[in-house]
Kinemage of the C-alpha trace (Angstrom):
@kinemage 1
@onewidth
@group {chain A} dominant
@subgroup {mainchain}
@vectorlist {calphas} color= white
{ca unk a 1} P 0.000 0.000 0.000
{ca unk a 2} L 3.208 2.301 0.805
{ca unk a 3} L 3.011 5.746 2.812
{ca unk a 4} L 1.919 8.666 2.286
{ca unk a 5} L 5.431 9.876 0.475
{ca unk a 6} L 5.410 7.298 -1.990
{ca unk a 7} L 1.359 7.853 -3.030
{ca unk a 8} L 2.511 11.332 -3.500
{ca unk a 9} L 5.270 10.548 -5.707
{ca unk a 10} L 3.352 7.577 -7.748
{ca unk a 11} L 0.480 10.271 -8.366
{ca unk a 12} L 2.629 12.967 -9.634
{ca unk a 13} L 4.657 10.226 -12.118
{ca unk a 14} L 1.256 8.880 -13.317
{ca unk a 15} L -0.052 12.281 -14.036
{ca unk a 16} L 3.714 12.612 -16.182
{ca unk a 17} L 4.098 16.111 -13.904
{ca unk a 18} L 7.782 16.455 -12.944
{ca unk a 19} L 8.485 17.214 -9.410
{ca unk a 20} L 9.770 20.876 -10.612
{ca unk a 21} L 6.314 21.292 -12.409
{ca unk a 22} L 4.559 19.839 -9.065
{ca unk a 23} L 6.207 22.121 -6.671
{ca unk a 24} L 5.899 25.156 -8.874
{ca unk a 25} L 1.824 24.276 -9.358
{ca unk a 26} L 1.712 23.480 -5.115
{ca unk a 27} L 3.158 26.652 -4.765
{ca unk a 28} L 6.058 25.348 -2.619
{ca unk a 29} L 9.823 24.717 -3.159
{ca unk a 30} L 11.351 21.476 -5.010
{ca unk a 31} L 13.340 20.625 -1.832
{ca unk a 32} L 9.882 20.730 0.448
{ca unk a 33} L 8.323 18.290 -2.243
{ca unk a 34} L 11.264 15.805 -2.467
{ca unk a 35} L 10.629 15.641 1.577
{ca unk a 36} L 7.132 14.927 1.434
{ca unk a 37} L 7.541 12.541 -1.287
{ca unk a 38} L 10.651 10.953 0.871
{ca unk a 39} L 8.618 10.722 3.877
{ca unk a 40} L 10.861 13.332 5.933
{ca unk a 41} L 7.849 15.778 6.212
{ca unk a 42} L 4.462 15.271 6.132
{ca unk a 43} L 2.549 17.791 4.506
{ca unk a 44} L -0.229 20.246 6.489
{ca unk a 45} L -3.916 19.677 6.070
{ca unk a 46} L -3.750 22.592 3.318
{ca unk a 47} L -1.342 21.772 1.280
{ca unk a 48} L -2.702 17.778 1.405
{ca unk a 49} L -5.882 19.270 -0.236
{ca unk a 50} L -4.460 21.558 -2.675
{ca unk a 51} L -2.134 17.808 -4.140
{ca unk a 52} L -5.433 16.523 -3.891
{ca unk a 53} L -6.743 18.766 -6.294
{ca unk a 54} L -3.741 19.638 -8.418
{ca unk a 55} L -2.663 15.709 -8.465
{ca unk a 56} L -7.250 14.924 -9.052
{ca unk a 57} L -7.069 12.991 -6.342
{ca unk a 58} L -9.325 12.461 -3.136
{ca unk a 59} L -7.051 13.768 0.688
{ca unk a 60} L -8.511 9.906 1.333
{ca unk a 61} L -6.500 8.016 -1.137
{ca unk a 62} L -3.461 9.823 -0.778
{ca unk a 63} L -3.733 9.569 3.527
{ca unk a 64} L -5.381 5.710 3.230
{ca unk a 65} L -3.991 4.626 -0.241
{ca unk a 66} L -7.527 3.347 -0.947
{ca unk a 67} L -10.080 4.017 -3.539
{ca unk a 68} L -12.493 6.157 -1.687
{ca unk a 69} L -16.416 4.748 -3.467
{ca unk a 70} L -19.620 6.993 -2.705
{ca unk a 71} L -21.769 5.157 -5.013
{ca unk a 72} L -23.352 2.879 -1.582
{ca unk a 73} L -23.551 6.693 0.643
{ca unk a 74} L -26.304 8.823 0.960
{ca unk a 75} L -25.710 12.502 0.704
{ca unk a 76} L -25.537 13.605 4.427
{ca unk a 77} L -22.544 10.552 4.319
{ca unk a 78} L -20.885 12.218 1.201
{ca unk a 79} L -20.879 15.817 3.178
{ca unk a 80} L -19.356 13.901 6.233
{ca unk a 81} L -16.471 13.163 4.534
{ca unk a 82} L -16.151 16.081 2.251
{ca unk a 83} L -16.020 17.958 5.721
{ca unk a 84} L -13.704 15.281 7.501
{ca unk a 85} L -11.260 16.328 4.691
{ca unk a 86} L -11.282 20.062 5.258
{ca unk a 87} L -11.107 19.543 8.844
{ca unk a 88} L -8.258 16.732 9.654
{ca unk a 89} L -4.881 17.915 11.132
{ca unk a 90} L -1.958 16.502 9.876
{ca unk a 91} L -0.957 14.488 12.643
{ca unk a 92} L -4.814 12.443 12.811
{ca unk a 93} L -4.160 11.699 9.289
{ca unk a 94} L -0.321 9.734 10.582
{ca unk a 95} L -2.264 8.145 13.071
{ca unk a 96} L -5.092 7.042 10.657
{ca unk a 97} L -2.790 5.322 8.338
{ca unk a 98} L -0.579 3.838 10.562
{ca unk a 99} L -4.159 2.187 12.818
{ca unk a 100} L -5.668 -1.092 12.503
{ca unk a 101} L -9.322 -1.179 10.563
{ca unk a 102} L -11.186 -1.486 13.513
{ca unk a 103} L -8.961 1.732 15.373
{ca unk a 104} L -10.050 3.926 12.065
{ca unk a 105} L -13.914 2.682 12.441
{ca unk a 106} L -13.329 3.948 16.163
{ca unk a 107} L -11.956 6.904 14.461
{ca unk a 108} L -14.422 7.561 12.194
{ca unk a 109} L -17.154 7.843 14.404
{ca unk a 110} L -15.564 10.128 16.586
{ca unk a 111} L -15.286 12.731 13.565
{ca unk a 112} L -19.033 11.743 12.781
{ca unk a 113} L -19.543 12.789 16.105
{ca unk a 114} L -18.257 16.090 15.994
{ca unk a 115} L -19.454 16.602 12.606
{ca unk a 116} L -23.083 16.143 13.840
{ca unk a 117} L -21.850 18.531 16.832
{ca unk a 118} L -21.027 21.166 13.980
{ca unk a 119} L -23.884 20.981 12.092
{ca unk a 120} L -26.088 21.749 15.087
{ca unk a 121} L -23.772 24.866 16.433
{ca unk a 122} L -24.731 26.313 12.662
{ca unk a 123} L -27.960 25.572 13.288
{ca unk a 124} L -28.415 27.349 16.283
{ca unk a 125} L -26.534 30.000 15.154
{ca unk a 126} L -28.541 30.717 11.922
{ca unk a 127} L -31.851 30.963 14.942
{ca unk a 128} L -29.731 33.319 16.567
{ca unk a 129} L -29.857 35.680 13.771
């Protein structure tokens, strides 16, 4: 499955986008994407999304290495992830992919949790006004 480094590198080669290209499209230096890609550094939550989108990729495959599938999820499941991928910091996303299936289930509902959590507080603030 590899780490996180290597999914960034086997992206960028697929997509035939040197890692000059890359870095000048990410907006960051060569050096600081040779270090992600070597697993020295791990990239912050916004730069993960902006490889996700420059790389057309989902922040899930490149933390998890998995296909992420929506087909089987309703659309209140499809926002819960969408906003699980804005909101991750960098070091849930080492823990994620380094936990056994049944840790990131644990996981998961936690951030379901405080996704429902969020979705109320807007709520309640959209009464308020």
């Amino acid at each position: 499955m590899g780490t996180l480094g290597s999914r960034l590198k086997e992206r960028r080669e697929r997509m035939n986008i040197t890692q000059l290209q890359a870095s000048k499209d990410l907006g960051i230096t060569n050096v600081q994407l040779c270090r992600y890609e070597s697993d020295i550094h791990k990239p912050d939550p916004e730069l993960l999304a902006k490889v996700a989108d420059v790389y057309e990729v989902s922040i899930y495959y490149l933390v998890t290495g998995k296909e992420q599938t929506t087909a089987h999820l309703n659309s209140e499941q499809i926002q819960f992830l969408h906003w699980v991928e804005r909101h991750m910091e960098n070091s849930f996303f080492e823990d994620f992919d380094k936990s056994p299936e049944d840790s990131k289930s644990e996981m998961m509902e936690t951030l379901k949790f405080l996704w429902e959590r969020e979705k109320r507080r807007r709520c309640e603030y959209k009464q308020v006004k």
